[in-house]
N, C-alpha and C positions, 0 to 999 in steps of 0.2 A: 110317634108320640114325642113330643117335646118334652125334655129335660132342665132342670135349670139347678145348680148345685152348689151350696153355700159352705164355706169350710171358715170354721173359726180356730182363728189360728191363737195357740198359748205359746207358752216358751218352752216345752220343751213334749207339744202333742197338740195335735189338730182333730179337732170333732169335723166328719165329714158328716153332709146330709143330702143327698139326692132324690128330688119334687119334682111332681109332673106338674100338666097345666092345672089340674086343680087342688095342688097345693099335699097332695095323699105323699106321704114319706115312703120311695121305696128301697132306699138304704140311708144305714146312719150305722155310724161307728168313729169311736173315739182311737186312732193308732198313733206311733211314735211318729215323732220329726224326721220323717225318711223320704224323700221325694220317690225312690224306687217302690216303696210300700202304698202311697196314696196314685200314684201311679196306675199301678195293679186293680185297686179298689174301682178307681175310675174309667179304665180301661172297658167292662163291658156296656156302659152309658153313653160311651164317648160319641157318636154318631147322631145320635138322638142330644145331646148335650146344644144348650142354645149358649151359656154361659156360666162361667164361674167366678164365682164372688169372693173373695178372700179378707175378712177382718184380722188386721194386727195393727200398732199401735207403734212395731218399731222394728220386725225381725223378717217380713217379708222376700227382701229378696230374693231367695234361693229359691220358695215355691213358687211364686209368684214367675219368674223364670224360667224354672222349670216345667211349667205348665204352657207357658208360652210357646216354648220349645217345642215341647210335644204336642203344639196346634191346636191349643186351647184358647178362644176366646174368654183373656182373664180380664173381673174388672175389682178396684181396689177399693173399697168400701171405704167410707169417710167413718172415721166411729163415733165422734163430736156431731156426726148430723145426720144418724142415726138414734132416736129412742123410741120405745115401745110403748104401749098404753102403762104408764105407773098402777092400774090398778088392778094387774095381772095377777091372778094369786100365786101363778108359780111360773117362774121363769128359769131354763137351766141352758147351758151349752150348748143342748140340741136342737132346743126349743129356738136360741140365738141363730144358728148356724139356718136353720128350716126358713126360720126368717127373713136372710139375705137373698134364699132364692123368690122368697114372695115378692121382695121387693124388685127384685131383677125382672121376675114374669112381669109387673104389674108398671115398669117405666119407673117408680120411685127411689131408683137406689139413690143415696149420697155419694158420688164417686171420687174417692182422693187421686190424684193425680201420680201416673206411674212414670217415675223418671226415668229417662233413656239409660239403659245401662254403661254405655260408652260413655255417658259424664258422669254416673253416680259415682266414681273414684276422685275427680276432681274438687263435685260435691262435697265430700265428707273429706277430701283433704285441706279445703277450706277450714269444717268446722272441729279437727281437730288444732289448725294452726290457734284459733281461736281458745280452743280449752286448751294448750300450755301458754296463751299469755297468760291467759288468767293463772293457770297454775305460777307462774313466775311473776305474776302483782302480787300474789301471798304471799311469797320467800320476799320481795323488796320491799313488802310493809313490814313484812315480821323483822326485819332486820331496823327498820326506821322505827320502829318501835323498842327496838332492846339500845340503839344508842342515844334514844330521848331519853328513856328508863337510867339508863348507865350515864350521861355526858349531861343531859340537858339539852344538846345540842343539835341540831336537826339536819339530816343530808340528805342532797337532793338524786330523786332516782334514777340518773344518769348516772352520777356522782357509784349508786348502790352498784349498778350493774357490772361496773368499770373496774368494782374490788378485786385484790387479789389476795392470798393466803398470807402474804407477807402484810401486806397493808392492815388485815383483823390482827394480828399477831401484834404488830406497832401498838394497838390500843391498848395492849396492855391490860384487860379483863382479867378477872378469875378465870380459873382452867374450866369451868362450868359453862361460864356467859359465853368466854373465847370458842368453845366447840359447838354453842347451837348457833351462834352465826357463822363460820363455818360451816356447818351445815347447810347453814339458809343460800350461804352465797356460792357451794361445790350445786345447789341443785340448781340454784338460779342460772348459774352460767353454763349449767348439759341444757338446760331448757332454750337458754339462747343457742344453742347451737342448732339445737334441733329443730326450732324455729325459723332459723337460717335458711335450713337445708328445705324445708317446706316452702320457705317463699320463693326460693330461686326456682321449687319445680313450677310453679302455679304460676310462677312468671314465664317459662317456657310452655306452661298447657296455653294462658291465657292473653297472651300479649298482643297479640298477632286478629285475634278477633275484632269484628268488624263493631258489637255492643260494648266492648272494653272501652274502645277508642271513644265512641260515643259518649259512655257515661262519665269518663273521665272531664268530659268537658260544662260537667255542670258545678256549682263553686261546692267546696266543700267534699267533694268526692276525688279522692287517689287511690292511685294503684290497688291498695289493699281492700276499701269499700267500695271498689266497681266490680275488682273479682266479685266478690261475699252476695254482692246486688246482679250480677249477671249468673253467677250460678247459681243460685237459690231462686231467682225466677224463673229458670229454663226458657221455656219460647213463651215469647210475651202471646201470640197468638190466643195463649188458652186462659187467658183474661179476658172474657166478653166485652165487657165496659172498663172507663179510669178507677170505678167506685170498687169492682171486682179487686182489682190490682190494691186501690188503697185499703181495703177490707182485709185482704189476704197481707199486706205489714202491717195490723192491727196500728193503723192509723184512722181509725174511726170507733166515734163510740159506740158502747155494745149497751142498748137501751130502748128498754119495751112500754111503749105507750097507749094509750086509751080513752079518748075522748079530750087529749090535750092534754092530760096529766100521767106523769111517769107511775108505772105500775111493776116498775121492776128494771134489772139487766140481764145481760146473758153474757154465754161465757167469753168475757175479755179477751179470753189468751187465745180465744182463737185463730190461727194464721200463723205465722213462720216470726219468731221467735228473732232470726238470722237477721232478715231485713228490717224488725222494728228495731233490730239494735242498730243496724248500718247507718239507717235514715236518721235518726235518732245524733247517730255520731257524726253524721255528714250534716244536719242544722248545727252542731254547735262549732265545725269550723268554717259554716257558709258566714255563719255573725262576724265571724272573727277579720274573714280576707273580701266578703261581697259587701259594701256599702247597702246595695238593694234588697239585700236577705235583712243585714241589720238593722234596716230603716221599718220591715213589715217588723221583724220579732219585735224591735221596741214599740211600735204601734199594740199589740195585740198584751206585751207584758203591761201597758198600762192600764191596760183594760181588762187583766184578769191577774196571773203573777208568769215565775218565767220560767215555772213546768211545762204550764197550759202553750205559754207561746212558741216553747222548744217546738213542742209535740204540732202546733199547729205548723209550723216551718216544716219540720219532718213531711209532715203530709203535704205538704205544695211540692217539695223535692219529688218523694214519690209521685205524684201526678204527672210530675213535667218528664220524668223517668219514663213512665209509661207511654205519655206522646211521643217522646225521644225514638226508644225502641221502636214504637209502631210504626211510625213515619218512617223513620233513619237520619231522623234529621238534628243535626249538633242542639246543646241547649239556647235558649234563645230567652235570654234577662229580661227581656221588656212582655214577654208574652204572659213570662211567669209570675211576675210582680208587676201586670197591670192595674 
């Protein structure tokens, strides 16, 4: 008898549910976050077991892994495309969990994509480098801000990051104002530091790659947004089509029609977050140094404004991204602005 076994996973306990072929529940049970514990549970199914399904939204690795480990065909449920009839009268955890193996017997799962665990460190050391810039554009505004507030005067945020204890001190502020920039500027420069130390390793994971070399070669894309575009891609292979790839950097709009006229959208934000930022930030230095980037933006800002044009730029990078990888072929300006 075939098995098919759906675990929904929370943060801190996983609802297991074990289905035969017709869908009849013959365990379920709510235990802790213990890979040894759902282990055990799973353990006399296992043979009989066609697959397992696992919903999380952000905490997966370990089970997901671990189940791998112990010879499990795992698959990673999309949760965004995944929904159930809204007019269920009662839907619970088990009910969810019974669910993913319906969908597993029946060919319909939503499958989100399990990254290789050999790069998921490089992965996410990407996107921490990313949340201490940001955390350190707060400390350089909040300081540009307390000496417009105090001077008038406005400095530029090179100028910010280059302070030293002695230079706030020179200003001369109340004992008040003098210690929360202080403040601003002991966290800004740990965060430079630390920022530091992450690009030099990402330069030693990714330097040397053979998609690095490539992406760098389309205008507007350096060092730091071909890492960010090559590891949040992973293998371009599991992009079917160009439309897959620009879908997944939500460089396409999310919009539901019917008989020619719009009847709604869907959800925007779906796809990678990382790459709509990258793309995004590699059109507005492609304007800046490609003649041929800034000649489509301006075409397209006249004819709508120069959100839409960014956004429509971002999405040509993205495509030509995606042929680049497939192919292995450097970028190529007349292809992409024909």
């Amino acid at each position: 008898m075939k098995k098919f076994i759906g675990i929904d996973l929370h943060s801190n306990n996983s609802v297991v549910v074990v289905s035969d072929e017709e869908d009849r529940v013959i365990f379920q049970k709510r235990m802790a976050n213990e890979l040894k514990l759902i282990e055990v549970a799973l353990a006399p199914h296992r043979d009989e077991t066609v697959g397992v399904v696992v919903e999380s939204t952000y905490n997966w690795y370990w089970l997901v892994d671990g189940l791998m480990d112990a010879g499990y065909r795992v698959h990673l449920a999309n949760p965004s495309g995944i929904r159930k009839y809204e007019g269920l009268k009662y839907s619970g955890d088990v009910a969810d969990a019974a669910y993913l193996g319906h969908l597993l017997r029946l060919g319909l799962l939503a499958e989100g994509y399990i990254y290789p665990r050999e790069e998921r460190g490089a992965r996410d050391l990407a996107r921490k480098r990313l949340q201490l810039v940001r955390y350190r554009t707060a400390q350089i505004l909040s300081i540009e801000g307390i000496l417009m507030r105090q001077t008038g005067a406005r400095m530029k945020s090179e100028s910010v990051k280059g302070l030293t204890a002695e230079q706030v001190e020179e200003f001369g502020f109340a004992p008040d104002v003098a210690l929360a920039v202080e403040a601003n500027r002991a966290v800004c420069q740990t965060l430079g530091q630390q920022i530091e130390a992450l690009e030099e390793r990402l330069r030693q994971r990714v330097s040397l790659r053979g998609e690095f070399k490539l992406l760098k070669t389309a205008p507007g894309i350096g060092e730091t947004l071909a890492t960010t575009i090559m590891l949040e891609t992973g293998t371009i292979a599991r992009f079917a089509q160009v439309g897959n790839f620009s879908s997944y950097c939500r460089c396409v709009d999310s919009l539901r029609e019917s008989n020619g006229k719009k009847k709604g959208e869907g959800n925007a934000k779906n796809g990678n977050k990382y790459l709509a930022w990258a793309f995004v930030e590699a059109a507005n230095f492609a304007v800046r140094y490609c003649p041929q980037a800034k000649s489509f933006y301006e075409r397209k800002k006249r004819k709508t404004n120069g959100i839409v044009a960014i956004k429509a730029l971002a999405h040509k990078l993205a495509r030509a991204c995606y042929h680049m990888l497939r192919e292995h072929k450097p970028f190529d300006v007349n292809r992409c602005f024909a």
